[in-house]
C-alpha positions in Angstrom: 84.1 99.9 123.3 83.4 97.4 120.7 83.9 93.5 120.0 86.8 93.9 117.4 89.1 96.0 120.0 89.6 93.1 122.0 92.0 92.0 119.8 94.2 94.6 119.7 97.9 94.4 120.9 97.2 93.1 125.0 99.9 96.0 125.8 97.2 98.5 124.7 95.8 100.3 126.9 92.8 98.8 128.5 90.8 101.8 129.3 89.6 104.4 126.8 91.5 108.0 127.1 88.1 109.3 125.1 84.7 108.0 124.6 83.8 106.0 121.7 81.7 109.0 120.1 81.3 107.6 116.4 79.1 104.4 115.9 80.1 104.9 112.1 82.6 102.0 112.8 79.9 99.6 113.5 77.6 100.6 110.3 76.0 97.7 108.6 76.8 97.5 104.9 73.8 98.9 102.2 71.7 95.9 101.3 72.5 96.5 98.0 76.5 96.3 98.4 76.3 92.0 98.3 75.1 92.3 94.6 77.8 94.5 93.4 80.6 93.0 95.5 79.6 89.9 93.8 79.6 91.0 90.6 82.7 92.7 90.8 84.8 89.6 92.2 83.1 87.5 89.5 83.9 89.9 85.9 87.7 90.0 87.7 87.7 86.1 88.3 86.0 86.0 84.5 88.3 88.5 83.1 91.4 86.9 84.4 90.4 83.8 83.3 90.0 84.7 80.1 93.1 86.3 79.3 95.4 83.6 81.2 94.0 81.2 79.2 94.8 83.3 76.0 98.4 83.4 77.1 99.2 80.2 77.4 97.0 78.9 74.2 99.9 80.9 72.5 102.4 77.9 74.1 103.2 74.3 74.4 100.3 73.0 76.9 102.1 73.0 80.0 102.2 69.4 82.0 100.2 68.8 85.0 103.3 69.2 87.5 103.5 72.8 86.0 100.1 74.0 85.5 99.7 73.1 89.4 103.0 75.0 90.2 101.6 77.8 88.3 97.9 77.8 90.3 99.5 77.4 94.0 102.4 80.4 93.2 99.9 82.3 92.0 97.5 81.8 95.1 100.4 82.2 97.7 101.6 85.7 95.6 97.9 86.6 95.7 97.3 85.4 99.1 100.6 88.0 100.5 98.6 90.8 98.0 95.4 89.9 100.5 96.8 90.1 104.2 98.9 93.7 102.6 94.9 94.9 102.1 94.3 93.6 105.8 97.1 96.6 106.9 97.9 98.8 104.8 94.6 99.5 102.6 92.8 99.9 106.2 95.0 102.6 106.9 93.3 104.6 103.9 90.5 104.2 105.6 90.9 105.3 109.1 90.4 109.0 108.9 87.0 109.5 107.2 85.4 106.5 109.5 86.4 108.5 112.4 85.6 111.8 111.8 82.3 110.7 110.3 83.0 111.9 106.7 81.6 108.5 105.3 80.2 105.4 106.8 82.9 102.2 107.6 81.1 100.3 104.7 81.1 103.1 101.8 84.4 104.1 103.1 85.6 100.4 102.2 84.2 100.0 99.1 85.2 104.0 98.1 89.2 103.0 99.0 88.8 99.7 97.6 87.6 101.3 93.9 91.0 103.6 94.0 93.2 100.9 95.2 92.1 99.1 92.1 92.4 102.1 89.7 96.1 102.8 91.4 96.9 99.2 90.5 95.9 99.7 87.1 98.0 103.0 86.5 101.0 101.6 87.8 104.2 102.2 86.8 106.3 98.5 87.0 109.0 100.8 88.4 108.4 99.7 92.1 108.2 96.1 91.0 110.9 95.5 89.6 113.0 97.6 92.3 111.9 95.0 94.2 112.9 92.2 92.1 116.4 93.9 91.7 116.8 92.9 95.2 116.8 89.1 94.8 120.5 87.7 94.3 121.2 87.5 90.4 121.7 84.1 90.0 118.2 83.3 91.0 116.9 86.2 88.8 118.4 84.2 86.0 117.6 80.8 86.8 114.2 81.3 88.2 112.9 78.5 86.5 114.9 76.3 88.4 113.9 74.5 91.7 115.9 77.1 93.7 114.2 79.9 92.1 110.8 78.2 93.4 112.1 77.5 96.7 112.9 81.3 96.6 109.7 82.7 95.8 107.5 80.5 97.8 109.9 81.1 100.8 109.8 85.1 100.7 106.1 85.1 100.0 104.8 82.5 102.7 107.6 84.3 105.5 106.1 87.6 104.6 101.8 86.2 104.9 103.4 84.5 108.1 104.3 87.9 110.2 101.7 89.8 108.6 99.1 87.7 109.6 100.3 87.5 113.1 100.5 91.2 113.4 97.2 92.0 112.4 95.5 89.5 114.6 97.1 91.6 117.3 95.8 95.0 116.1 99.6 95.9 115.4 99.8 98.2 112.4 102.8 96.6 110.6 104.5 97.3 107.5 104.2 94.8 104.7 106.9 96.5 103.0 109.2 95.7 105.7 108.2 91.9 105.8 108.9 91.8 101.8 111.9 93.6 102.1 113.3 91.2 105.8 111.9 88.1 103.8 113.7 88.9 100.2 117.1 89.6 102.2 116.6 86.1 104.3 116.3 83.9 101.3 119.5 86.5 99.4 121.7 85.6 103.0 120.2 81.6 103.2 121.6 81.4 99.0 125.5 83.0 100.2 125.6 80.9 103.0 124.2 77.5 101.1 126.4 78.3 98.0 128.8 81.0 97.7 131.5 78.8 99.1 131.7 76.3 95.8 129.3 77.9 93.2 130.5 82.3 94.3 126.8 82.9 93.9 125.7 86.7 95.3 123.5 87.2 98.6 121.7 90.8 98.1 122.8 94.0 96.5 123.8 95.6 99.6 123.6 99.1 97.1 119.8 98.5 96.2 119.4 97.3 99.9 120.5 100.5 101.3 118.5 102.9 99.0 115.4 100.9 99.9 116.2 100.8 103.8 116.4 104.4 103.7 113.7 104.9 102.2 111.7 102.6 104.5 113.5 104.4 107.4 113.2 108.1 106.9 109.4 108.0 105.1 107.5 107.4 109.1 110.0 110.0 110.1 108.8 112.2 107.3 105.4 111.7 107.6 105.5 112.5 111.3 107.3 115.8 110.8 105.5 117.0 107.8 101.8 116.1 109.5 102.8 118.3 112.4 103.9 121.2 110.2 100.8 120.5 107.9 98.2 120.6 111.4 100.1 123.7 112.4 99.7 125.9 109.3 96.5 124.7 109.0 95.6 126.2 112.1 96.9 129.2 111.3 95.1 129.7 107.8 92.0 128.4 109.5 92.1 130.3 112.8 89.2 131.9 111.6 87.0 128.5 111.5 88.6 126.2 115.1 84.8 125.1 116.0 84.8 123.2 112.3 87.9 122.0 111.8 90.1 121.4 114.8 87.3 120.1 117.4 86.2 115.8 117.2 83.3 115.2 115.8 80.3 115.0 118.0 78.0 112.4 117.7 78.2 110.8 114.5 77.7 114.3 113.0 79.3 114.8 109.8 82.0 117.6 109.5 80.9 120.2 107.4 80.5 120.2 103.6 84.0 121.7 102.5 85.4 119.8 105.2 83.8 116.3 104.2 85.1 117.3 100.7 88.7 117.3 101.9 88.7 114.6 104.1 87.1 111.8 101.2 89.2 114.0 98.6 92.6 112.9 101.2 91.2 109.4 101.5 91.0 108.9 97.9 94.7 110.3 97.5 95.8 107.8 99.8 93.8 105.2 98.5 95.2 105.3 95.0 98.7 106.1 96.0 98.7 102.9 98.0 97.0 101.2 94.8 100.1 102.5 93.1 103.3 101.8 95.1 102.0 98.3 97.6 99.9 97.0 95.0 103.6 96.5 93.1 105.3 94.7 95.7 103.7 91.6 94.0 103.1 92.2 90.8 107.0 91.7 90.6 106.7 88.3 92.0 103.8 87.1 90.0 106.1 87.8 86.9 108.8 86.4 88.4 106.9 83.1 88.5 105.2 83.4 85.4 108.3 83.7 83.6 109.5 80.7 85.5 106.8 78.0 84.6 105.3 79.4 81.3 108.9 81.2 79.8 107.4 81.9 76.5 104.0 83.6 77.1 105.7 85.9 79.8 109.8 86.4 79.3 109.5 89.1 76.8 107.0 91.7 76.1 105.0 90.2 73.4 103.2 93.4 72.7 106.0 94.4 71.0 105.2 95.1 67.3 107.5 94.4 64.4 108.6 98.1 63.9 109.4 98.4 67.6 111.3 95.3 67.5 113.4 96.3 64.3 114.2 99.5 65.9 115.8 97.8 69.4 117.2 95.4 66.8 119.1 98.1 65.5 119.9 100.4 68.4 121.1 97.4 70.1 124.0 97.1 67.4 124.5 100.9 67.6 124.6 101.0 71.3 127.6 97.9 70.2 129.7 100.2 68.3 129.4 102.7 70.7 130.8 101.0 73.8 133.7 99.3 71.5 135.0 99.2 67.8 135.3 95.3 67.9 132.1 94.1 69.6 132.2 90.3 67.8 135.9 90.3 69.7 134.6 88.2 73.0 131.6 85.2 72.9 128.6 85.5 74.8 129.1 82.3 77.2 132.3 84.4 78.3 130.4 87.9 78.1 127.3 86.5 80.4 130.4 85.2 82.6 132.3 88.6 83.0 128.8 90.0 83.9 126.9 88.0 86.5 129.9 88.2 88.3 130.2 92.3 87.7 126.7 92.3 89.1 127.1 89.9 91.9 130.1 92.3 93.5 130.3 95.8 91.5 133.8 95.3 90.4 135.2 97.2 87.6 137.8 95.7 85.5 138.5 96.3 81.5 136.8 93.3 80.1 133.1 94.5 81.6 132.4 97.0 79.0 133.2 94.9 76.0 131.4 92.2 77.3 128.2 94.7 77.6 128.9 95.7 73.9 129.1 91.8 72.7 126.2 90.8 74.6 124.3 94.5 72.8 125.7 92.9 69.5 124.5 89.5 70.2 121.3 90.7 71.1 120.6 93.2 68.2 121.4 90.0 65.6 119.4 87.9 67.5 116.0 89.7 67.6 116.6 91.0 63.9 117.1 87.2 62.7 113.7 86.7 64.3 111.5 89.3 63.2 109.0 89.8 66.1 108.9 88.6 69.7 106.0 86.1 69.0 108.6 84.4 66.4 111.6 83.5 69.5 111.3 80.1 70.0 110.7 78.4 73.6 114.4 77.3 74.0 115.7 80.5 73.2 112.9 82.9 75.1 114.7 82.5 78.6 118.7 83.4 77.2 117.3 86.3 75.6 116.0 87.8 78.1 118.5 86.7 80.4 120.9 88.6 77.9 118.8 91.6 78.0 118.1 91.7 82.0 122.4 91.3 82.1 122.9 94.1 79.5 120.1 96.4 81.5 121.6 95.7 85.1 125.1 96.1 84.2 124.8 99.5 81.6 123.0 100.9 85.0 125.7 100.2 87.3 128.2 101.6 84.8 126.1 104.4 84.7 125.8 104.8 88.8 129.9 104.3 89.0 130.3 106.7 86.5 132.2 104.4 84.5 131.2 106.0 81.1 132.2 109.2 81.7 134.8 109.0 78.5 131.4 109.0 75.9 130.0 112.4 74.2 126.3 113.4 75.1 125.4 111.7 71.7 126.7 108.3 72.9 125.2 108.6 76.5 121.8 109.1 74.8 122.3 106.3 72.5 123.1 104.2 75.7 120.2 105.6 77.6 117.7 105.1 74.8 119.2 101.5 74.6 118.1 100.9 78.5 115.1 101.9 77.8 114.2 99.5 75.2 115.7 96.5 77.4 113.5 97.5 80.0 110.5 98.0 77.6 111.2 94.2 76.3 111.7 92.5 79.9 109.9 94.8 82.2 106.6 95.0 81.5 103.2 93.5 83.6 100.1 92.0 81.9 96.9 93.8 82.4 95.1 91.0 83.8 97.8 90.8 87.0 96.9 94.3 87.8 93.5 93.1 88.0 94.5 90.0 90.0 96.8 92.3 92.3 93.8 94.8 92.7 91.1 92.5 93.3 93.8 90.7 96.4 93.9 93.6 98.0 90.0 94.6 97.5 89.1 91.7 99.2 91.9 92.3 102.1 90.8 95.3 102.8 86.7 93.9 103.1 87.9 90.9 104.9 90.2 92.6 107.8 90.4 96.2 108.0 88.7 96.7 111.1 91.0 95.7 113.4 94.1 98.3 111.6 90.8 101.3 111.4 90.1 100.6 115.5 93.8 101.0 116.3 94.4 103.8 113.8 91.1 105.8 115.1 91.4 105.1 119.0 94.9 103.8 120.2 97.1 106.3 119.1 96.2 109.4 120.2 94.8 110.0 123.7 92.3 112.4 121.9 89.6 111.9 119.4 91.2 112.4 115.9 90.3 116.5 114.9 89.0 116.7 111.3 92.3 118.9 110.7 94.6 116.0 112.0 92.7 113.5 109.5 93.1 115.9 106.7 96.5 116.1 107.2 97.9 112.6 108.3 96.5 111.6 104.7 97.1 114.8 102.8 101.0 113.8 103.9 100.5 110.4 103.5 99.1 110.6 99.6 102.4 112.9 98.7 105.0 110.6 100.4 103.7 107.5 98.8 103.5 109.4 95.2 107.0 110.7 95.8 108.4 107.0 96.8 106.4 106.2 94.1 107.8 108.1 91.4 111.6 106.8 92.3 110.7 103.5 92.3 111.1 102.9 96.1 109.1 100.7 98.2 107.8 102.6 101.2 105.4 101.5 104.0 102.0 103.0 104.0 101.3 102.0 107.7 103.9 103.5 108.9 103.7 106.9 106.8 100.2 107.1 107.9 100.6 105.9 111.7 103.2 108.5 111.9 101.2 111.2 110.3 98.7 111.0 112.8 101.0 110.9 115.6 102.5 113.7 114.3 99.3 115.4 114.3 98.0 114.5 118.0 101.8 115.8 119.0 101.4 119.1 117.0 97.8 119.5 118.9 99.8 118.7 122.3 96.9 115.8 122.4 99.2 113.2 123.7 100.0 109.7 122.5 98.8 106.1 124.0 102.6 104.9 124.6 101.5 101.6 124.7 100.3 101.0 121.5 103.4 103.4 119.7 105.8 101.3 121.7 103.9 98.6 120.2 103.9 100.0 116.6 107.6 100.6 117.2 108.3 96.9 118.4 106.9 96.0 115.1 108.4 98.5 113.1 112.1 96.7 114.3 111.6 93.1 114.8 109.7 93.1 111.0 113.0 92.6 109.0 114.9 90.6 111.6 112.1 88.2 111.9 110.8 88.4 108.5 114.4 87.4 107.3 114.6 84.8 110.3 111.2 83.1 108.9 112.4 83.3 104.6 115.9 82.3 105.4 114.6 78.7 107.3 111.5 78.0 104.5 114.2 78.5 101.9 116.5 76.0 103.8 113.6 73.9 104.4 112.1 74.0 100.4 116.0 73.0 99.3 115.7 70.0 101.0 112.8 68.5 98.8 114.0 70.0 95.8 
């Protein structure tokens, strides 16, 4: 056995079920890997550099209070992107190391490469799901010193029990710990506030669609790996001494085989670049558009065309909702819907409010021109406007409260979404790269102790070349799916299950220990995670 297993979970099992056949786990990086994991981390650092400081050269220098809130945010958003890499990017990872389809070292630096390319090719939609989460009133006043308290709360709870589960070995889910800390801090603000101020805790709604998701995804991969192990075994029958023995030795599997297993690895890989990678890209916008409002509110890649078109629609989308959109102020407007957000009541002031806000918006951005032309005090109101108009049109929408439009009118309305979301939603280029390079370095720094349990503690077999193929071949698909929705799911978890899914399918048999110890995880993650935000969001108040 070696060193690194010592610090798995003490309720492991202390004695092998199977000998440590594959020395691949130990392999000693190419000489040549220093130099290019050097250069790498310096062209991102470079790169970064570059185009943050071309941001905020656009803005009022930012005072040395701000620019130092702005530099510890972003380290504590990209330190919680850096301990995810030390669970869930491992998990990629575990399969082809232990079936001796690639070397531990290649493997790393393979996953890493499609990590970063799954960052790039993001979506946003799983970001801001998660932001969607945070009570509204902090959304809105993010820039405030309860905004702050909130982010740095969520993000240092969520490091806090990630890092403790990994030095145990314990394959945790860093969704889970976003997810416990977010609702924490969304409790902590109801209990603090909603007494005098009727400030909103979480949205219970979006809270439920992502607990499901988070909840049904291990049971999915465990139940979809077993199917996927038994059909393979029955297409392959033909081929058992290739594919469904462990490897011996630190032979390789087969040419086809090797092909599937690194082609499963990548899947996984990216699709975890894709969904994770998001978690906090949504909170580095969050603080961006907290400290420097005017390089980051609202898309400035918005061209004068583009911004003339939502300038219209907006007005269209106006009339459409209600004849007399000028008939109610926006002070009142905003009014009617924070609080239409904050508890999903319906009453017959919330749609003209939507279509005087609309109308307030569509004058507002014509009268400017261009988003690089909105001036700093008005950057934050507009798109305060915009994220009100977006959030409340789609809960119309989900209570079916604009039922009495034509199809013409629904797609003006659903067009008009869109283009709030283009303007607000939207994430830099250069915090993808940040974001990827977090969880490169994660994964480099601490994935061997995930890989070890992954590869040895869960089944009481060695893992088959069949059961890696399809614990990640199950994996890739449920992350893409979750992916697609917009839903936050956990990659540990989807993958621990897989492969326990697999070992049950082969009638291998599964180390109770450490599933009773992936399980204790998998339950005390939100309660504790919320436990841990919930005080550090108490605690930050108090020197605010």
């Amino acid at each position: 056995m070696n060193h690194q297993t010592s610090a798995v979970s003490t309720s492991a099992p202390k004695q092998a079920y199977f000998p440590r056949t594959s020395s691949h786990i130990n392999a000693p990086a190419p000489s040549w890997f220093k130099y290019i994991f050097a250069t790498v981390i310096l062209s991102a650092i470079v790169y970064i550099g570059i185009q943050l400081q071309f941001d905020l050269s656009h803005v009022p220098p930012l005072s040395a209070f701000s620019f130092i809130m702005l530099g510890v945010a972003l380290i504590i958003a990209l330190g919680f992107e850096f301990v995810n890499g030390f669970h869930d990017t491992a998990n990629a990872v575990a399969t082809v190391i232990y079936t001796n389809a690639m070397p531990a070292p290649v493997a790393v630096m393979w996953s890493g490469f499609f990590n970063f390319l799954g960052v790039l090719t993001a979506s946003g939609a799983v970001a801001y799901g998660i932001i969607a989460l945070l009570p509204v009133e902090l959304i809105l006043h993010v820039n405030s010193g309860a905004g702050f308290a909130m982010v740095f709360a969520l993000l240092i709870a969520a490091i806090i029990w990630n890092l403790g589960t990994w030095f145990f070995g314990i394959p945790a889910s860093s969704s889970h710990s976003m997810i416990g800390s977010i609702i924490g801090v969304g409790i902590m603000n109801q209990a603090l506030h909603s007494a005098t101020d009727g400030v909103s805790g979480v949205d219970l709604e979006q809270i439920f669609k992502v607990a499901k998701a988070l909840f049904f995804s291990p049971l999915i991969g465990f139940g979809l790996a077993a199917v996927a192990f038994l059909i393979l075994k029955v297409v392959l029958k033909k081929r058992k001494t290739e594919v469904f023995e462990a490897p011996k030795g630190n032979e390789p599997p087969s040419f086809i085989v090797r092909i599937l297993l690194i082609l499963t690895c990548t899947g996984v890989s990216f699709a975890h670049g894709s969904n994770d990678g998001q978690k906090g890209m949504g909170l580095i916008m969050l603080i961006l558009i907290g400290i420097v409002p005017l390089a980051y509110s609202l898309n400035q890649t918005m061209d004068e065309s583009q911004v003339q078109s939502f300038a219209a629609l907006s007005e269209k989308a106006a009339h459409t909702l209600t004849v007399n959109p000028d008939a109610m102020q926006n002070p009142e407007a905003r009014n009617i819907l924070t609080k239409f957000i904050q508890n999903h009541q319906m009453n017959d002031q919330v749609i003209p409010a939507v279509a005087a806000l609309s109308n307030h918006l569509g004058q507002a951005v014509a009268s400017y021109g261009s988003i690089a032309k909105v001036p700093e005090q008005a950057t934050i109101n507009l798109r305060n406007d915009m994220y009100l108009s977006s959030t409340s049109l789609k809960q119309l929408d989900k209570g079916q409260h604009l039922n009495q439009l034509n199809a013409a009118q629904k797609a003006t309305i659903s067009d008009y979404r869109q283009n709030l979301d283009k303007a607000t939603q939207y994430i830099p280029t250069w915090v993808k790269v940040a974001v990827a390079l977090a969880l490169g370095l994660g994964t480099m720094v601490g994935w061997k102790r995930i890989v070890v349990t992954v590869g040895e503690r869960i089944g009481k077999t060695h893992l088959t070349y069949a059961q890696g193929m399809s614990a990640e071949l199950v994996a890739m698909s449920t992350i893409i799916a979750a992916d697609k929705f917009g839903l936050p799911v956990s990659t540990t978890h989807v993958l621990n299950s897989a492969v326990a899914g697999t070992m049950t399918a082969n009638k291998s048999g599964l180390q109770w220990a450490t599933v009773k110890s992936i399980l204790m995880a998998w339950v005390l993650t939100l309660p504790c995670a919320m436990i841990l935000s919930a005080s550090l969001y108490w605690l930050f108040l108090q020197f605010i």
